[in-house]
Gaussian input, Z-matrix of N, CA and C with variables (Angstrom, degrees):
# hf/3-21g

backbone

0 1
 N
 C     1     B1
 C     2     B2     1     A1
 N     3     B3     2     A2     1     D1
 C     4     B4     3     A3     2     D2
 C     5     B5     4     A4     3     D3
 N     6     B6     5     A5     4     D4
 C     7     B7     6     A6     5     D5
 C     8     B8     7     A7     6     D6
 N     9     B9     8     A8     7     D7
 C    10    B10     9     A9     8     D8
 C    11    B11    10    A10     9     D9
 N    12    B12    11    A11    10    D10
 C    13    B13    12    A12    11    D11
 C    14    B14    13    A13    12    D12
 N    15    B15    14    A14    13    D13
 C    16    B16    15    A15    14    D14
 C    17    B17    16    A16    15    D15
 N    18    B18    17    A17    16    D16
 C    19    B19    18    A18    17    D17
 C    20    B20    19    A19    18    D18
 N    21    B21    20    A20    19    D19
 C    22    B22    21    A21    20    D20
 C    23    B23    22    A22    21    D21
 N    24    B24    23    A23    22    D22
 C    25    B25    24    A24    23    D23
 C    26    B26    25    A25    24    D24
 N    27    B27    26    A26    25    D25
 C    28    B28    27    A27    26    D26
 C    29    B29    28    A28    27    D27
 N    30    B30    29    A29    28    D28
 C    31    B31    30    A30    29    D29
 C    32    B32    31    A31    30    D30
 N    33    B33    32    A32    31    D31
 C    34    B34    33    A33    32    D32
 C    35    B35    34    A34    33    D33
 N    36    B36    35    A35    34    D34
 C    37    B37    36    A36    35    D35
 C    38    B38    37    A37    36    D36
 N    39    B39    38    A38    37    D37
 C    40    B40    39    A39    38    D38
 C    41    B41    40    A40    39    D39
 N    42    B42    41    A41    40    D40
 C    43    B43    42    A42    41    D41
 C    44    B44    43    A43    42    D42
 N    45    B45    44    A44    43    D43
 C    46    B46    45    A45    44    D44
 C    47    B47    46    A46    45    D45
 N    48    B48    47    A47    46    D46
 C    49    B49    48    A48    47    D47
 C    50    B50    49    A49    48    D48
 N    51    B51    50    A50    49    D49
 C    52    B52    51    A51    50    D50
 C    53    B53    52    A52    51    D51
 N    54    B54    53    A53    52    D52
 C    55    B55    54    A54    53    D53
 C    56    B56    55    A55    54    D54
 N    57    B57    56    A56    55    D55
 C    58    B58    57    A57    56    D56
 C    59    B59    58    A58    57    D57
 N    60    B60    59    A59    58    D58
 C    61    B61    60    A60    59    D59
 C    62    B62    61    A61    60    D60
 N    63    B63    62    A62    61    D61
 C    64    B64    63    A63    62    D62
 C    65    B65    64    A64    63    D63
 N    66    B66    65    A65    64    D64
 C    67    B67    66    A66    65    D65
 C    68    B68    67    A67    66    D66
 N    69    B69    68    A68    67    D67
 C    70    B70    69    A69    68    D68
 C    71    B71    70    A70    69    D69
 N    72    B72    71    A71    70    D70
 C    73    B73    72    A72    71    D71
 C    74    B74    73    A73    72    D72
 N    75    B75    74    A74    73    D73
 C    76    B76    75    A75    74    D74
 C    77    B77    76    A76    75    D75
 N    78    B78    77    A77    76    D76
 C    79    B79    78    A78    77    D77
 C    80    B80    79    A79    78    D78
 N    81    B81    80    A80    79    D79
 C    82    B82    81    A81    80    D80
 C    83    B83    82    A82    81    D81
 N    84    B84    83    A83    82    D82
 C    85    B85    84    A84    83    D83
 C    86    B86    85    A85    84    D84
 N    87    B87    86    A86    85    D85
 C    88    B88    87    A87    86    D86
 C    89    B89    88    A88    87    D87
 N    90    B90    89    A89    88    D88
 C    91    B91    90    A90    89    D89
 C    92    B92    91    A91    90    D90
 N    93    B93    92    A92    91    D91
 C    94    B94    93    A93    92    D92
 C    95    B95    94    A94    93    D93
 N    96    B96    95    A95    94    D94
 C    97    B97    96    A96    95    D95
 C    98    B98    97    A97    96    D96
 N    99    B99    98    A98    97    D97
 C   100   B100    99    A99    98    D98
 C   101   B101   100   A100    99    D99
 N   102   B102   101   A101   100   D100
 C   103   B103   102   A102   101   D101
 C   104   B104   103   A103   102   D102
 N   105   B105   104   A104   103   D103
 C   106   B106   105   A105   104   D104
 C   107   B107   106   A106   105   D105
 N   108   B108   107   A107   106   D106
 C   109   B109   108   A108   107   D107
 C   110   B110   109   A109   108   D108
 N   111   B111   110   A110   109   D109
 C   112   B112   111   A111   110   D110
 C   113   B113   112   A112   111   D111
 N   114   B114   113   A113   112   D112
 C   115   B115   114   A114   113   D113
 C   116   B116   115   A115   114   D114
 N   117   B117   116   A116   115   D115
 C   118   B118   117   A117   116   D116
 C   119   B119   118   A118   117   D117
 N   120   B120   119   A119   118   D118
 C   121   B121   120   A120   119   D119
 C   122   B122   121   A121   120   D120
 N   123   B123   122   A122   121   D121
 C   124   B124   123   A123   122   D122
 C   125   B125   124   A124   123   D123
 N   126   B126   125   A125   124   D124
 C   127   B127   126   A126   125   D125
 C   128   B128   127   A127   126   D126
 N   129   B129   128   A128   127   D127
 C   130   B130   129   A129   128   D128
 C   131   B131   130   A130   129   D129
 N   132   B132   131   A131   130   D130
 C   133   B133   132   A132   131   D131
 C   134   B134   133   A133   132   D132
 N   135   B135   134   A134   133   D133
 C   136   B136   135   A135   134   D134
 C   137   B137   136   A136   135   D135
 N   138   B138   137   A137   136   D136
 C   139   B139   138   A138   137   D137
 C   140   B140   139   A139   138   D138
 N   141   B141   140   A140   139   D139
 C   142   B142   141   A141   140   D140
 C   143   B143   142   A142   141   D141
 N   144   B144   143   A143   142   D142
 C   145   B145   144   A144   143   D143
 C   146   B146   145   A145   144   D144
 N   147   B147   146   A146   145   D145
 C   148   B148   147   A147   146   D146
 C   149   B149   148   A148   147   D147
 N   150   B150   149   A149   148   D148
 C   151   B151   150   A150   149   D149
 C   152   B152   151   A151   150   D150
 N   153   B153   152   A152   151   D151
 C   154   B154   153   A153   152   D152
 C   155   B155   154   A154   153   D153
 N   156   B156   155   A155   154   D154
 C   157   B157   156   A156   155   D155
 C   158   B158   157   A157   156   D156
 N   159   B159   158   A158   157   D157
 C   160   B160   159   A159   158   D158
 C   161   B161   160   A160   159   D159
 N   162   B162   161   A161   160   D160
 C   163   B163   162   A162   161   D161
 C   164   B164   163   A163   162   D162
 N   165   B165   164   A164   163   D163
 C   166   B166   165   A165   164   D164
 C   167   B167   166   A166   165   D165
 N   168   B168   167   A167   166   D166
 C   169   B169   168   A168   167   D167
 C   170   B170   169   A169   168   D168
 N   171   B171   170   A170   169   D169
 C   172   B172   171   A171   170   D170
 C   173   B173   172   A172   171   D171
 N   174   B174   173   A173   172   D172
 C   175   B175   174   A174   173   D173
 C   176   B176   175   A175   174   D174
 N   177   B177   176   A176   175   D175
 C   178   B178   177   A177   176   D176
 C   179   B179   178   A178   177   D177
 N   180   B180   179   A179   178   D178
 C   181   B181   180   A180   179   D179
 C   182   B182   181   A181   180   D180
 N   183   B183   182   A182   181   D181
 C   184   B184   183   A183   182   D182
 C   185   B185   184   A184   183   D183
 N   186   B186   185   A185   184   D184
 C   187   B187   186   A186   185   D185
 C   188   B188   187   A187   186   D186
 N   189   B189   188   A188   187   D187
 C   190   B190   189   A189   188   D188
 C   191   B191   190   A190   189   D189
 N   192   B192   191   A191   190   D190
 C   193   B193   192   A192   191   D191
 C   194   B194   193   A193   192   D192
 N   195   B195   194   A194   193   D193
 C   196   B196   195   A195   194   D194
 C   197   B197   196   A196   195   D195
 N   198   B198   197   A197   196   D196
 C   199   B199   198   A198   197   D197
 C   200   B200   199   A199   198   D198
 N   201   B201   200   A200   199   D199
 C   202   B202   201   A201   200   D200
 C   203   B203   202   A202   201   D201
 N   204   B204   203   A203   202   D202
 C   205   B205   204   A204   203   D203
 C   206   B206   205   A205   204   D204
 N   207   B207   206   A206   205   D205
 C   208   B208   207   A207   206   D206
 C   209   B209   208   A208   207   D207
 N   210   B210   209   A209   208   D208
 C   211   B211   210   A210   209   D209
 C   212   B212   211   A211   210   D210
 N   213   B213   212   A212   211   D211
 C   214   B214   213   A213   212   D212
 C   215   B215   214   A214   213   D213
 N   216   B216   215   A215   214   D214
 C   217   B217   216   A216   215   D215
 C   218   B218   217   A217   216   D216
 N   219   B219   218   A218   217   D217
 C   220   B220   219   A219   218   D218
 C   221   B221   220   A220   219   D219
 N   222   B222   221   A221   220   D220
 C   223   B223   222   A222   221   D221
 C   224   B224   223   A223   222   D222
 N   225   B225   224   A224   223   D223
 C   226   B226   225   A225   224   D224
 C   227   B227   226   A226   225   D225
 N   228   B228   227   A227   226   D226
 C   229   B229   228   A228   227   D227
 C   230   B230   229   A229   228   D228
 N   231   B231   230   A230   229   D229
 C   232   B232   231   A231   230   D230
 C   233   B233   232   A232   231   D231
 N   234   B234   233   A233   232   D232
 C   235   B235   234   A234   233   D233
 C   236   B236   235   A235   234   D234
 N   237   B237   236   A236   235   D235
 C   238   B238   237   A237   236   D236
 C   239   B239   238   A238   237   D237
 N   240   B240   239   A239   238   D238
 C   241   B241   240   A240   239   D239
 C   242   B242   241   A241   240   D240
 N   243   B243   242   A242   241   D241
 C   244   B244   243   A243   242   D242
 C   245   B245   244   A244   243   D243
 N   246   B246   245   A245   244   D244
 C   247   B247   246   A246   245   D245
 C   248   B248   247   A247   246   D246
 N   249   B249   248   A248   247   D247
 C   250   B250   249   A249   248   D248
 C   251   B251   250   A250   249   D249
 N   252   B252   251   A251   250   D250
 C   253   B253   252   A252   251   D251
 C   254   B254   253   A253   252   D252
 N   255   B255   254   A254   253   D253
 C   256   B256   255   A255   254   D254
 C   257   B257   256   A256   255   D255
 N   258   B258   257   A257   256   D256
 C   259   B259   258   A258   257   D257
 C   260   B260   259   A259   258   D258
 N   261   B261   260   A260   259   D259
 C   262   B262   261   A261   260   D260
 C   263   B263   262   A262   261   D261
 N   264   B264   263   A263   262   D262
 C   265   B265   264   A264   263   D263
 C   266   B266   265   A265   264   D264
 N   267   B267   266   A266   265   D265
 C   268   B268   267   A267   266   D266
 C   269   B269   268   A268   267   D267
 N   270   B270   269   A269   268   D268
 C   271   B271   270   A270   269   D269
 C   272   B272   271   A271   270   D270
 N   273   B273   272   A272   271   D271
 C   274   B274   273   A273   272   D272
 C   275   B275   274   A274   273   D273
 N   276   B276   275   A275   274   D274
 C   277   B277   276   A276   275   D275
 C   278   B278   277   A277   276   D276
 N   279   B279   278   A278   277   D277
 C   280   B280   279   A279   278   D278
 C   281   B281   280   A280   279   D279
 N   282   B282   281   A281   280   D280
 C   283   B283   282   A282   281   D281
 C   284   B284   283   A283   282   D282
 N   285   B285   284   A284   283   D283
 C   286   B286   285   A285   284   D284
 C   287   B287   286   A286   285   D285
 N   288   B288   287   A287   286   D286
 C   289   B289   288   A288   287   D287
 C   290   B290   289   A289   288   D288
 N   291   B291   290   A290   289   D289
 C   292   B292   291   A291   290   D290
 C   293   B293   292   A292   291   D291
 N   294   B294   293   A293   292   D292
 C   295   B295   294   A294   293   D293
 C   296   B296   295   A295   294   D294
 N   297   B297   296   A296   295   D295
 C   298   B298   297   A297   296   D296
 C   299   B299   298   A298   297   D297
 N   300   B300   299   A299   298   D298
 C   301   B301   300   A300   299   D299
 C   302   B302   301   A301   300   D300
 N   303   B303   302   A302   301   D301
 C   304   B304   303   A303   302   D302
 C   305   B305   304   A304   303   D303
 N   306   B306   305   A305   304   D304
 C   307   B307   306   A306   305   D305
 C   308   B308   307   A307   306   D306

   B1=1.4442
   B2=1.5271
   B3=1.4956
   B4=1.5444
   B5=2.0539
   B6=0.7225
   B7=1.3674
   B8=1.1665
   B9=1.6884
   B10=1.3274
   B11=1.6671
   B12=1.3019
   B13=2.0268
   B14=1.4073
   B15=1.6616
   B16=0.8309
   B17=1.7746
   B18=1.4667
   B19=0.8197
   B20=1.5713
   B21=1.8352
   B22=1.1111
   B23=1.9948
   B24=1.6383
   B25=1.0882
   B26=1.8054
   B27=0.7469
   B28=1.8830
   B29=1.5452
   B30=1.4198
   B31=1.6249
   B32=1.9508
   B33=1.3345
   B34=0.8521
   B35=1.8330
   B36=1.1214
   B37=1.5317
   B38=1.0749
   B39=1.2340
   B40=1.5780
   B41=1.5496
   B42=1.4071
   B43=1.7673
   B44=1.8180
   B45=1.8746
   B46=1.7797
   B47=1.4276
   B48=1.7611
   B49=0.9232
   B50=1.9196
   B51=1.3299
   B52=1.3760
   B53=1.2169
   B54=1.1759
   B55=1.7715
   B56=1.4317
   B57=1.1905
   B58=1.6646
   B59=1.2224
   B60=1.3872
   B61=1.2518
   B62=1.6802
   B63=1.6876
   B64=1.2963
   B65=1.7393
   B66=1.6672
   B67=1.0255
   B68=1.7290
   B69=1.0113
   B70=1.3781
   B71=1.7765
   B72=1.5362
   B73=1.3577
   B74=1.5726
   B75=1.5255
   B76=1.1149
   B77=2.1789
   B78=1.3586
   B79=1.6837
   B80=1.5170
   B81=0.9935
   B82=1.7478
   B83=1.4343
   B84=1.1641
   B85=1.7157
   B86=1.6188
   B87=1.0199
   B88=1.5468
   B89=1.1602
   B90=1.4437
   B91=1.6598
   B92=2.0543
   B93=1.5387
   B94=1.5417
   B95=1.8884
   B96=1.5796
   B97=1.7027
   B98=1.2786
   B99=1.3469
   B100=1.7625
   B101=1.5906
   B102=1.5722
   B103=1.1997
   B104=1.8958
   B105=1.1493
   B106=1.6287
   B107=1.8157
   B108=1.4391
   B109=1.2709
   B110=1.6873
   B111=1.3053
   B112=1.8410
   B113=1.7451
   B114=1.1894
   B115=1.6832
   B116=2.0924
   B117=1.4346
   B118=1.9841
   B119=1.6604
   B120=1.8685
   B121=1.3816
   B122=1.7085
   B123=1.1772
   B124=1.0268
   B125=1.8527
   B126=1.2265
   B127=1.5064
   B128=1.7080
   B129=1.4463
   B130=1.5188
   B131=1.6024
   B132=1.2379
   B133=1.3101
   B134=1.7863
   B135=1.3097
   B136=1.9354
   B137=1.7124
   B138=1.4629
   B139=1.4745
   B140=2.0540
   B141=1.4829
   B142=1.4736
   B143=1.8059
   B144=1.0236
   B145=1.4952
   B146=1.5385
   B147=1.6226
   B148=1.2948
   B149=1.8347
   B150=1.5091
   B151=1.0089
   B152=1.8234
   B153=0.8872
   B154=1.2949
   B155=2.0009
   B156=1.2737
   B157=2.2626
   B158=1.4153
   B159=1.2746
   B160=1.5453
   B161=1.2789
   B162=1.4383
   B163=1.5202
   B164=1.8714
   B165=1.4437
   B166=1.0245
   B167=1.6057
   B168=1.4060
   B169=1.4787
   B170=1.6347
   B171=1.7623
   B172=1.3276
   B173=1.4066
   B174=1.3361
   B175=1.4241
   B176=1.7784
   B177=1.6122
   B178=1.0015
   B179=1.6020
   B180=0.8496
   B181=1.5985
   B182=1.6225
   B183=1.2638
   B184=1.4575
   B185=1.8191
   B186=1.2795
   B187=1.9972
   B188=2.0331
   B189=1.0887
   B190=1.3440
   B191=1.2204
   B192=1.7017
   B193=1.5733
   B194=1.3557
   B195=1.7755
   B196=1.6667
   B197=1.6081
   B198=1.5146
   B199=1.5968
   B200=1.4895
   B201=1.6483
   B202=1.4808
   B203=1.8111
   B204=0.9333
   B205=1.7185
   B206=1.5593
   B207=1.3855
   B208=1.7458
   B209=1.5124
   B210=1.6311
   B211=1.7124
   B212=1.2346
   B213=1.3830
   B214=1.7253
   B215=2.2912
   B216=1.2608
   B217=1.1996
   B218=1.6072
   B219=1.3327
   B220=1.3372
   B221=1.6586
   B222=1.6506
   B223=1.1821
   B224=1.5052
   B225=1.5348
   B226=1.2400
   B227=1.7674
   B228=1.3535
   B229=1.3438
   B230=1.1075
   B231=0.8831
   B232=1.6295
   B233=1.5773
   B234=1.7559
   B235=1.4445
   B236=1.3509
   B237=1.2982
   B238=1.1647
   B239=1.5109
   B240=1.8064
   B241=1.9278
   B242=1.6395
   B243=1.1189
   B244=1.7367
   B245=1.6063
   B246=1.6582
   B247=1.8281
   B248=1.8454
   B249=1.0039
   B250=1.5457
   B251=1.7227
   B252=1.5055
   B253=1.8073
   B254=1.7595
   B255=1.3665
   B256=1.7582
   B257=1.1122
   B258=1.6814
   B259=1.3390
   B260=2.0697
   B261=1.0782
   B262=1.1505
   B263=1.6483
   B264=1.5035
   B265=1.0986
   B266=1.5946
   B267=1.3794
   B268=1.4203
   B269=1.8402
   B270=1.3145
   B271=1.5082
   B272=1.4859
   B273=1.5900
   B274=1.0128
   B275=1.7067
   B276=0.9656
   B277=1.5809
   B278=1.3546
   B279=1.4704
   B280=1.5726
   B281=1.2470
   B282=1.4456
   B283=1.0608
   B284=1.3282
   B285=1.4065
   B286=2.0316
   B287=1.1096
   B288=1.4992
   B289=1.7479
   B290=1.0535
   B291=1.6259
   B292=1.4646
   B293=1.7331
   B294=1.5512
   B295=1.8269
   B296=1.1875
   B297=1.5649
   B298=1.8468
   B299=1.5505
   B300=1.2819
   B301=1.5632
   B302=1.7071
   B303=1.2907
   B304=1.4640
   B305=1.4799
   B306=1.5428
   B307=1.1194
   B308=1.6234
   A1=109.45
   A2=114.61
   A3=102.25
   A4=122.27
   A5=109.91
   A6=103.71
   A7=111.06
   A8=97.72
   A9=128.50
   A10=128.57
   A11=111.45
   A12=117.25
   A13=102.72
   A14=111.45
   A15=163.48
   A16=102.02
   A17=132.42
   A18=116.79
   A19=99.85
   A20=131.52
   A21=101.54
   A22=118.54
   A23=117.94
   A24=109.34
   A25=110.12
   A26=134.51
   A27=140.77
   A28=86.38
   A29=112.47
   A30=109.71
   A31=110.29
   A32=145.54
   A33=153.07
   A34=116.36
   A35=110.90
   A36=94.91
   A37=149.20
   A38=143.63
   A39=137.71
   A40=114.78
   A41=120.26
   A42=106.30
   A43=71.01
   A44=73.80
   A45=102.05
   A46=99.03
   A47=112.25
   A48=122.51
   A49=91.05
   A50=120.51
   A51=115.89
   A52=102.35
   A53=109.77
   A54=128.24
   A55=113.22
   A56=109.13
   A57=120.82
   A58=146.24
   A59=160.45
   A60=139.32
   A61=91.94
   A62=123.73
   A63=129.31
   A64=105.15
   A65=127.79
   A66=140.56
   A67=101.34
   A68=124.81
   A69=145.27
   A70=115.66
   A71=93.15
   A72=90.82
   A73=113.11
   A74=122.24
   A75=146.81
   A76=104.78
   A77=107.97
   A78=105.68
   A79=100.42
   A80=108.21
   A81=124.81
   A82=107.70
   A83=120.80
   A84=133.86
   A85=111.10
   A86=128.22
   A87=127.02
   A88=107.32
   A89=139.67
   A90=150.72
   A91=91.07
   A92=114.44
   A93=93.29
   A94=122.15
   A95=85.80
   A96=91.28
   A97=106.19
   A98=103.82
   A99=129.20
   A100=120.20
   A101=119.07
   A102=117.05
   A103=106.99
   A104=113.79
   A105=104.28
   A106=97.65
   A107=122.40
   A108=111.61
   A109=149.42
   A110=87.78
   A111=117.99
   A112=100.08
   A113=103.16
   A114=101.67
   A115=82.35
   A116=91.58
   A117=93.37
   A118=110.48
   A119=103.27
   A120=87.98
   A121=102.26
   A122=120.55
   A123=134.00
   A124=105.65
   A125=117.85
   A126=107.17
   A127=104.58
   A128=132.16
   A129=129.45
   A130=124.89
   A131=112.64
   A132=142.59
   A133=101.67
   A134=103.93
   A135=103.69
   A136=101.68
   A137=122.04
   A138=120.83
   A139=89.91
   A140=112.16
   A141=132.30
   A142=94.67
   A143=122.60
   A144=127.96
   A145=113.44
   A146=107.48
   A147=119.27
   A148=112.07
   A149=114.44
   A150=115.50
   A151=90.12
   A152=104.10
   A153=90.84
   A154=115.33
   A155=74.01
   A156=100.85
   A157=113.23
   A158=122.90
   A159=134.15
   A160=89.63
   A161=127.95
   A162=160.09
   A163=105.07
   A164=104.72
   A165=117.89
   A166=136.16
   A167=126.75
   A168=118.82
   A169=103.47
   A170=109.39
   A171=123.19
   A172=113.31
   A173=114.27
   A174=102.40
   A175=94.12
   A176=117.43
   A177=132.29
   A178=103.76
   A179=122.44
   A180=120.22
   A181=100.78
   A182=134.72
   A183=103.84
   A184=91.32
   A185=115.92
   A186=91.97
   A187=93.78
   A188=115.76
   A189=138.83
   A190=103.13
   A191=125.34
   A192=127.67
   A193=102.24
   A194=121.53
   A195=109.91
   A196=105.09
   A197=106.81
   A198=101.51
   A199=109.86
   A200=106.24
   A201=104.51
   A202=120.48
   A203=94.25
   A204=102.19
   A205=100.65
   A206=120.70
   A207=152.11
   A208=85.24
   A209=104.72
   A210=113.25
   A211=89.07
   A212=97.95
   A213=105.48
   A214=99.81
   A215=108.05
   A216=109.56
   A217=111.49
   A218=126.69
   A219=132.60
   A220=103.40
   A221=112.60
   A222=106.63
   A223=146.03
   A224=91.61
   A225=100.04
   A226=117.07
   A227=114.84
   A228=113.14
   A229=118.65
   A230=168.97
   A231=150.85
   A232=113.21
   A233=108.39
   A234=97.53
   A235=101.16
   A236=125.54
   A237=140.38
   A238=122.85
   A239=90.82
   A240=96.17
   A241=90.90
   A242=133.74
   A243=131.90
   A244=97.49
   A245=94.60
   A246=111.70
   A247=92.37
   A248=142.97
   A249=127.28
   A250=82.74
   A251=125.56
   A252=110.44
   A253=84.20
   A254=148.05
   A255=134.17
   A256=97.40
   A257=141.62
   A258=118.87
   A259=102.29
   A260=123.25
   A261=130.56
   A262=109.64
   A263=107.16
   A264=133.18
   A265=99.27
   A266=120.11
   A267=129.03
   A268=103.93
   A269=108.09
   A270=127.80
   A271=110.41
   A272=108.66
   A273=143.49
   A274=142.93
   A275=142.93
   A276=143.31
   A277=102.22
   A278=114.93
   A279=127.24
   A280=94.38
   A281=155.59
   A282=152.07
   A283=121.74
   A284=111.73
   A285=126.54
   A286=91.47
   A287=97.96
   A288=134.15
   A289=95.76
   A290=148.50
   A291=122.32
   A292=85.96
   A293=106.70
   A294=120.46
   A295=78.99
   A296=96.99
   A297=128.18
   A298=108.35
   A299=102.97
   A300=119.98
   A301=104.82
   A302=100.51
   A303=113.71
   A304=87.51
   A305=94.89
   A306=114.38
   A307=125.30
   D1=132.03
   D2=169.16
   D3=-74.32
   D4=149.40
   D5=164.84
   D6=-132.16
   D7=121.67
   D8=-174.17
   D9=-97.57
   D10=77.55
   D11=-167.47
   D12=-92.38
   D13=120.32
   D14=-167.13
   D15=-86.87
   D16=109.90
   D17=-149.63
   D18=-126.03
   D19=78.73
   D20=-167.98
   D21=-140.96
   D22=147.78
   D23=-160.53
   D24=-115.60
   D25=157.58
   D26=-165.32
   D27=36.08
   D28=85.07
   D29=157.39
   D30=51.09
   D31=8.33
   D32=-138.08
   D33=-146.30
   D34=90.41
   D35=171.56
   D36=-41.41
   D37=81.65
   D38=-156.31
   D39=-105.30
   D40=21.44
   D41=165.07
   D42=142.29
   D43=159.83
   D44=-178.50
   D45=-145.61
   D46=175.54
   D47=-152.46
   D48=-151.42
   D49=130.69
   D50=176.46
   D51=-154.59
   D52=135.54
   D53=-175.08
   D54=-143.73
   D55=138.34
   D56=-172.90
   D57=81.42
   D58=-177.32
   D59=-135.80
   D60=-133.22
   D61=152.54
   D62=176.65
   D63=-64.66
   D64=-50.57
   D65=176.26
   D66=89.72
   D67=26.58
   D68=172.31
   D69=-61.53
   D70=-83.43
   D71=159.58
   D72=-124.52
   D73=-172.71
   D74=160.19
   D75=-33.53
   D76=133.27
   D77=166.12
   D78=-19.07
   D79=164.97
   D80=150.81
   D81=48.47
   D82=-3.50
   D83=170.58
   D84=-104.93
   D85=-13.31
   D86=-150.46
   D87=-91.58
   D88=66.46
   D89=-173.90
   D90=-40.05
   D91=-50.99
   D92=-175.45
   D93=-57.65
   D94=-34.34
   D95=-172.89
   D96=-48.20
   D97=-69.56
   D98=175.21
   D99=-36.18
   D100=-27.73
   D101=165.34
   D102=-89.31
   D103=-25.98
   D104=-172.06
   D105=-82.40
   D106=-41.00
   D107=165.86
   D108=-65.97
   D109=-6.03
   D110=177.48
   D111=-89.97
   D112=-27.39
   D113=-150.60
   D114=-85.39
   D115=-50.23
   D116=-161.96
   D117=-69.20
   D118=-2.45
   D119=-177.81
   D120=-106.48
   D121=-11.80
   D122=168.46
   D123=-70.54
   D124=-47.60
   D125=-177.51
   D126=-74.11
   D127=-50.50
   D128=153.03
   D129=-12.61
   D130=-48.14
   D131=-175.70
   D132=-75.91
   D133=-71.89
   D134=-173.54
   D135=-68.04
   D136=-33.91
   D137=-173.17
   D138=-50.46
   D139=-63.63
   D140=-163.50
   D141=-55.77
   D142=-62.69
   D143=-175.16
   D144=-40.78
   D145=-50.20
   D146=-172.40
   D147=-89.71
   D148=-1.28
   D149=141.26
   D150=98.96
   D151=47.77
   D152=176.00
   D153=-129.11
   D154=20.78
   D155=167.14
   D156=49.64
   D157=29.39
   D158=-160.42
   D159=-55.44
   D160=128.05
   D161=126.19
   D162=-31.51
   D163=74.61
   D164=150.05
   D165=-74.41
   D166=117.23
   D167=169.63
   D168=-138.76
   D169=130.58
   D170=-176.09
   D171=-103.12
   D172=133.14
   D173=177.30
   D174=-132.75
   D175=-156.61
   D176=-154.34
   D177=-84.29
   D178=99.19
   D179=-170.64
   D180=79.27
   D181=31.22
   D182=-156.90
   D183=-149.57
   D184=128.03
   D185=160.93
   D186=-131.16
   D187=150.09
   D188=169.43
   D189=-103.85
   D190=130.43
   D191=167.71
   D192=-127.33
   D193=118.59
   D194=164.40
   D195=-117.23
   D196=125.38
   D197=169.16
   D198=-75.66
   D199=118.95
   D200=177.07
   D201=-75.83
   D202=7.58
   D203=-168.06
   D204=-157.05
   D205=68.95
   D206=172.75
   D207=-46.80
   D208=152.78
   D209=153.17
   D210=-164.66
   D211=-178.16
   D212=173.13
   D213=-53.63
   D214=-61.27
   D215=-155.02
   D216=-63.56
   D217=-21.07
   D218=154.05
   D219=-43.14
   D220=-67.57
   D221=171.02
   D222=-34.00
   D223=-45.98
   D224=173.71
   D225=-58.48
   D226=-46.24
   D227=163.64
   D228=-74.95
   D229=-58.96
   D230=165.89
   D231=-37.18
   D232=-1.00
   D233=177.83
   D234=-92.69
   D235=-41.70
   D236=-179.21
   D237=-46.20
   D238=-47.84
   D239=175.58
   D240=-66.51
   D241=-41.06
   D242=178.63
   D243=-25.38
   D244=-85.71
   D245=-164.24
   D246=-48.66
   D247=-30.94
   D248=-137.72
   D249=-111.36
   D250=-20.55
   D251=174.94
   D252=-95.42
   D253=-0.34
   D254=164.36
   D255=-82.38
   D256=-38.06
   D257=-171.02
   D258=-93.69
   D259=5.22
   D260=159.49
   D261=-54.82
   D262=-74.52
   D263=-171.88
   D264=-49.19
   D265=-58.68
   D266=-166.68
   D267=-49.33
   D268=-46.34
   D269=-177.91
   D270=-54.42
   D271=-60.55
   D272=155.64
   D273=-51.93
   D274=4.08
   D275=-126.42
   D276=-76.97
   D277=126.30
   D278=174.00
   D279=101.32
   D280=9.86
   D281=178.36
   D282=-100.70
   D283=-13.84
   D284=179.69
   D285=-144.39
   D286=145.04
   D287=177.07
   D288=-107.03
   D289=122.41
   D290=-179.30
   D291=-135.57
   D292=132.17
   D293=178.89
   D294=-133.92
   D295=152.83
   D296=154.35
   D297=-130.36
   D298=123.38
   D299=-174.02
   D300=-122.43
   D301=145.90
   D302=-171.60
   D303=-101.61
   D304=139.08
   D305=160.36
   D306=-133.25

């Protein structure tokens, strides 16, 4: 199962945290993996583009994202990767753990 932490402060998403595999299908078969890993490297990527210096660290099954410089419009994208790993799950069911923790 992936588990997907939701990382957010004054009502506002500011970085997530996801570790582990959907268990859907087989490596290199797993249409859920492949959509939750396309989506977080693509939001990593527009967070960095649009300049908002996200505190990336990758580990072994594991990626950490913190936006160091939050706004509404950071939010707005990290809300989006939100709705787009719920309609994962919906597609999917039992495949995402999804928490939001204040920090």
């Amino acid at each position: 199962m992936i588990r997907a932490e939701f990382f957010e402060s004054d009502e506002k998403l500011t970085g997530f945290r996801f570790s582990g595999h959907s268990g859907y299908a087989e490596a290199g078969e797993d249409v859920a993996c492949a959509a939750v890993s396309s989506a977080v490297q693509l939001t990593v990527n527009l967070l960095d583009a649009l300049g908002f210096a996200p505190d990336v660290k990758v580990g072994d099954n594991v990626i950490r994202c913190k936006v160091t410089r939050p706004d509404s419009a950071s939010d707005v994208i990290l809300q989006q990767l939100k709705l787009h790993f719920e309609a994962v799950l919906e597609e999917f069911p039992e495949t995402i753990h999804i928490t939001i923790s204040e920090v």
